[in-house]
ZAZA-909576 format. One line per 10 residues: for each residue x, y, z of C-alpha. Coordinates in steps of 0.1 Angstrom, whole numbers. Last residue first. Layout:
ZAZA-909576
X,Y,Z  ...
This chain:
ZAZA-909576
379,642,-635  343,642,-626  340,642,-583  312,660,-572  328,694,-554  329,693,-522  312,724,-499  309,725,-458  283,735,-436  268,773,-433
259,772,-394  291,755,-385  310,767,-411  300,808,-402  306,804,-364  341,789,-372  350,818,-395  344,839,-363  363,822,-339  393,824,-367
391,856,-372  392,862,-334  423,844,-334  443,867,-366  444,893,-344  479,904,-355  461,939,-367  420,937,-364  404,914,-384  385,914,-423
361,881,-423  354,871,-463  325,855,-469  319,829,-497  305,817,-527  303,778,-540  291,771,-574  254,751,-575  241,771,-604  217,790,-584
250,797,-562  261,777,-534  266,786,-497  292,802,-469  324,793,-472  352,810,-454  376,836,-468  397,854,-442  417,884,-435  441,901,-417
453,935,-421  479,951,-439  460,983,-451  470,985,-486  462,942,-487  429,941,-468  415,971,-488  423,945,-519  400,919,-516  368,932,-519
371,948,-555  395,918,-564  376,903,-591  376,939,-608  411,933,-622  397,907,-643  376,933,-663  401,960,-662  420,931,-687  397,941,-716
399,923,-751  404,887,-728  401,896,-690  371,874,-689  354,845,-701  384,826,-710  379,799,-683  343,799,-673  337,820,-641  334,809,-605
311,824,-583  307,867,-585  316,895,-566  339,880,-544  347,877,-506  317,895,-495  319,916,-464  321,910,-425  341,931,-401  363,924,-371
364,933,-333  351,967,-342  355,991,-309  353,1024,-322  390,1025,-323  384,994,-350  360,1018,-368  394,1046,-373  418,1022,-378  397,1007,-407
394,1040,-420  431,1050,-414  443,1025,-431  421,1035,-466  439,1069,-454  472,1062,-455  469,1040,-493  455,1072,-509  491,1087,-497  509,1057,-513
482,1062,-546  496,1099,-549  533,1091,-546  530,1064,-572  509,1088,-595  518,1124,-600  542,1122,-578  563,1096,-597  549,1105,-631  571,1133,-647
605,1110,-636  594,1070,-643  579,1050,-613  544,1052,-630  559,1043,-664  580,1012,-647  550,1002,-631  528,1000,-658  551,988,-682  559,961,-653
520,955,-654  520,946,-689  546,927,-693  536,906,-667  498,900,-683  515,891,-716  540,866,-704  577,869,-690  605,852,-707  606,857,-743
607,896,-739  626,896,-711  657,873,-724  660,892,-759  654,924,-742  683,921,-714  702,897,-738  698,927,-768  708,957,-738  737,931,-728
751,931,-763  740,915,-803  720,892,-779  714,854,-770  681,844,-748  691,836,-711  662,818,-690  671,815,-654  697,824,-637  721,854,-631
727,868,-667  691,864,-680  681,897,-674  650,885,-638  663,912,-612  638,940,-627  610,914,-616  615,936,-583  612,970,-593  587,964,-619
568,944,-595  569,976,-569  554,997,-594  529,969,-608  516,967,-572  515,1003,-563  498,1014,-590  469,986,-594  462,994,-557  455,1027,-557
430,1021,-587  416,992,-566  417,1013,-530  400,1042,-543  360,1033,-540  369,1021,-503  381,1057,-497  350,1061,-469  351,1030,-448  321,1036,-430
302,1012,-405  270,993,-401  274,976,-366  265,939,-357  267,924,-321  276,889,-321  257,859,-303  257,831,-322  224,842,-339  241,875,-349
263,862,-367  246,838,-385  224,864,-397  250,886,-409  263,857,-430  224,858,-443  227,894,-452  259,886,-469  250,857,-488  214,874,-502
238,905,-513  263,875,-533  226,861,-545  212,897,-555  242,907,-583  261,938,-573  262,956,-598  270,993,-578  287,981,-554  273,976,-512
309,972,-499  309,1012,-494  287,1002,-462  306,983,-443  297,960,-421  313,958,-386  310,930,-363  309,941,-327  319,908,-304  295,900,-275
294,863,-278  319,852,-305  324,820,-281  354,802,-297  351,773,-315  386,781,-337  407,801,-310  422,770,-296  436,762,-331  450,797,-330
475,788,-305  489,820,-300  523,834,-318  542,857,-304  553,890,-321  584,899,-335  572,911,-371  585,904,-403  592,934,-423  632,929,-421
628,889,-434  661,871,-424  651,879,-385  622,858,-392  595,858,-363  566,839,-367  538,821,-386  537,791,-408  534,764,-380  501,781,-361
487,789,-397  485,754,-405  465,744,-372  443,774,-379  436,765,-416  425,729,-403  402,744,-373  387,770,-404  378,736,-423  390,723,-461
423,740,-455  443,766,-475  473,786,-459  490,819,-458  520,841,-472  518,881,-475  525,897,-506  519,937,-500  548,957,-494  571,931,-515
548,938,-546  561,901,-566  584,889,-549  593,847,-553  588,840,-517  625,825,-497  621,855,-470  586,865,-470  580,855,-432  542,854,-419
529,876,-395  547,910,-414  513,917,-434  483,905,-413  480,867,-421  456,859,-456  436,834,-449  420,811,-471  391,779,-466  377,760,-490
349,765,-518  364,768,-550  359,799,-558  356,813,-522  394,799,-517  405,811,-547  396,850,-540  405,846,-503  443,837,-508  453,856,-543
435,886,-525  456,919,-535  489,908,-527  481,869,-513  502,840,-510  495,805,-508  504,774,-492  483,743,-491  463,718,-470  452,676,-472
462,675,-510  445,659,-535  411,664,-521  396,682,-553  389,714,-530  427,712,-518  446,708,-551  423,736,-567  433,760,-539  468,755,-549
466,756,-579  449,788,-583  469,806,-557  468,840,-584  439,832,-586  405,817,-589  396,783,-594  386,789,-629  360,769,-646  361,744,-674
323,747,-690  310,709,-686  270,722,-677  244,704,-662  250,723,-628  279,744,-630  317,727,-624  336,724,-596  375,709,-598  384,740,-611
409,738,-639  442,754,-634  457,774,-664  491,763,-684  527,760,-671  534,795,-688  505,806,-657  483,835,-670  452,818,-669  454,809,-633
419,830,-628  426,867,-604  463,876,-619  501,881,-614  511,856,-591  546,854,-605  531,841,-636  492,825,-621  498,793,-601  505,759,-601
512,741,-571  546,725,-562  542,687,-550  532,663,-524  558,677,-496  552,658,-460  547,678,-429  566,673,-397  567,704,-383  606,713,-392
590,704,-423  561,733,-422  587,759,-406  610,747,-440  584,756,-462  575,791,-443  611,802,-443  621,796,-476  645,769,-486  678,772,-500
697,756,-528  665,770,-553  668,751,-586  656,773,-612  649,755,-649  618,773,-662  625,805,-641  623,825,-673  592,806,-683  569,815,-656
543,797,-630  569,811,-604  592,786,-613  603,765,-589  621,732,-590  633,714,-562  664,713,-552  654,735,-519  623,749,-521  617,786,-529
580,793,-528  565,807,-560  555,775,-568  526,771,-539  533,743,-521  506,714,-514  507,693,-480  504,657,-469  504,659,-428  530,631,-415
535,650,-386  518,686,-383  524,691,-348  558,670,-342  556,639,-335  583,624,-312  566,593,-295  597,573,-310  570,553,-337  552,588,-344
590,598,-353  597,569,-375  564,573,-394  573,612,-401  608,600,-417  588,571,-439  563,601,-451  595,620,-459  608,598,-480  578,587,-498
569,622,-503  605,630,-519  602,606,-541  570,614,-549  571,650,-557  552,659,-582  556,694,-600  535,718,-621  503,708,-597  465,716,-603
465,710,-638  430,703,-634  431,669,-659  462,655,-641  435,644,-612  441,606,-617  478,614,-608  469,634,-576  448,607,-560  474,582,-561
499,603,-545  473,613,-525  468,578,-508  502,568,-509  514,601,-490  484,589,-461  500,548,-464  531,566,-459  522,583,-426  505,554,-412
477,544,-408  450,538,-373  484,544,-355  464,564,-329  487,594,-337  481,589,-370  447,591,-370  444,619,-348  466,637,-377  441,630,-396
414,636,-383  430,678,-375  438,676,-412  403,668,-425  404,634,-441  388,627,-477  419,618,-491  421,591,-463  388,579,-475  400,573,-510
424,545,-498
């Protein structure tokens, strides 16, 4: 039954079509797969039950001819969607019990689809970090490891699980969400696919919050076609979601082969850091290459307030996480610790409820939020924020279809390496990640090679608003020339 694991989605869901399995021999298959694979940690939650039953579901529709496009497709959730009576927990202890009775809007787009839940994927505490070491369910393992060596790796975060479950082929595609490149950081890691949707593509209604102005929801795939067919069931219009945006949706399947022929790929300049070690700049240059031999056009291009974005960043996130973890006392649901009064349950419930790294950045946030600081800070990064848009507005006015820049600045790290005396450290993981996320653009991680010590790295593929299809064409024109990454199977 391994083989099925091994399945891209667009196979199979040619396979089932055919009848070559069925829907609940494909469950059975990763079902199986998932419980040898306990090691990584990749999932908080099975769901058997509830795979069996809707694998069984999805083989009565292919047997009426009524399939819908992702029937009987084995999927991964992220825990920090809300899925109806099933646990989710934000990768936290103060939602350590939380039974949503409603289902987010993405989740219940992928089973109006015809997908089929596996399980809820761990992740870092309410997707607060760059390694899944911050989960209270415990940190993922990468399913990679370097060459000769049995250091546990990271796979990446705050999607860690998710990610994880894809690469180790327990899980045919995920969910993830990205604020600052929880999506694209993972996915290079470990060697698959991520997209983050322009902000307002995908619905947020039913997402845990963690900086509501900059979480946006998107899928993992082994292949760019597989991540397009996901992305076509995930996005659209939510009138329950006042940021999403009313615009149609294309087949974006279609869009992965494309012709790139003619497009202007811009590279920015400020991407060059300081540090950079010489096999992500080898990566780059030959991503360019790639490029160009399919037929693209390639520009170098300024985006001048680069160098601010991760400071701007790292206010506005924990000020908007402060706001919105502010709803998590302990009198609602949740975790509730006892108290002298309601200032002692408030403290009581906070303090044994939210991990390190959370308490942290809603200090942060609270102190930049607080009167004496607003302007000073908040106000100053929101203004910071205008103009980081304004460059990429600016070079797509020029005529930029997209532009190309690394996705990380490293491969995989061991877990524990980093972040530990100074968290600054883990922050810089998401040096090329986080323009994407103040300006509320699309972008994509695709892989792109191995390191010396045989770890994957990959390119990240930064579109034009809502033009999420060219991304696609793109990322396609980097697999084909690049190939595609598995990990050798240990666990």
């Amino acid at each position: 039954m391994s083989e099925l694991t091994s399945l891209t989605i667009a196979d199979a869901r040619d396979g089932l079509r055919k009848k070559s399995f069925s829907a609940a021999e494909l469950a059975n298959a990763h079902l199986a797969a998932m419980e040898k694979a306990r090691s990584l940690n990749a999932y908080v939650l099975e769901t058997p039950e509830r795979a069996a039953d809707m694998a069984k579901a999805s083989d009565a529709r292919i047997a009426k001819g009524e399939a819908g496009p992702l029937e009987g497709i084995p999927l991964a959730i992220k825990d920090l969607f809300c899925t109806q009576g099933v646990r989710t927990t934000a990768g936290s202890k103060i939602l350590h019990n939380f039974e949503p009775t409603y289902e987010s809007t993405v989740t219940s787009q992928l089973w109006r689809d015809g997908a089929v839940l596996l399980g809820k994927t761990n992740l870092d505490e309410f997707a607060m970090g760059s390694s899944n070491e911050t989960s209270a369910l415990g940190p993922v393992t990468s399913p990679w490891r370097r060459k000769g060596a049995n250091t546990p790796l990271v796979p990446g975060g705050s999607s860690g699980g998710s990610a994880a479950a894809v690469a180790a082929r327990i899980a045919l595609g995920s969910t993830g969400t990205d604020t600052g490149g929880s999506i694209r950081q993972p996915a290079a890691f470990t060697g698959i696919v991520g997209l983050k949707p322009t902000y307002g593509r995908c619905s947020r209604w039913g997402i845990v919050a963690f900086a509501s102005s900059l979480d946006q929801a998107g899928p993992f795939a082994r292949t760019v076609r597989d991540t397009a067919i996901l992305m076509r069931s995930m996005a659209g219009h939510d009138p329950k979601d006042t940021t999403s945006a009313d615009v149609a949706v294309p087949d974006y399947e279609a869009a992965a082969g494309k012709s790139i022929k003619g497009m202007k790929i811009g590279i920015p300049k400020e991407y060059r850091v300081d540090g950079m070690p010489a096999e992500i700049e080898k990566l780059w240059e030959q991503g360019r290459a790639w490029l160009k031999d399919a037929g693209a056009d390639l520009v170098e291009v300024s985006l001048p307030h680069t160098k601010y974005a991760l400071p701007a960043y790292y206010i506005v996130a924990p000020a908007e996480a402060s706001s919105n973890l502010a709803r998590y006392d302990g009198v609602r649901y949740g975790l509730r610790e006892q108290g002298r009064d309601v200032i002692g349950l408030y403290e009581a419930t906070r303090a044994k409820g939210f991990g390190k790294e959370v308490r942290r950045r809603v200090m942060i946030g609270t102190y930049v939020l607080s009167a004496g600081y607003y302007d000073a800070y908040y106000v100053r990064a929101q203004k910071v924020r205008t103009l980081i848009k304004k460059d990429f507005e600016d070079c797509f006015k020029q005529g930029i279809h997209a532009m190309l820049t690394p996705a990380t600045p490293s491969a995989a790290f061991g877990v524990g390496e980093k972040g530990g005396a100074d968290p600054i450290e883990m922050y810089l993981n998401d040096v090329f990640t986080v323009t994407v996320n103040m300006a509320g653009l699309p972008g994509i991680a695709v892989p792109a090679g191995l390191d010396g010590q045989g770890l994957p790295l990959g390119l990240q593929l930064i579109g034009r608003p809502f033009d999420e299809e060219t991304l696609f064409s793109l990322g396609q024109a980097i697999e084909d020339a690049a190939g595609r990454f598995e990990p050798e199977q240990w666990w």
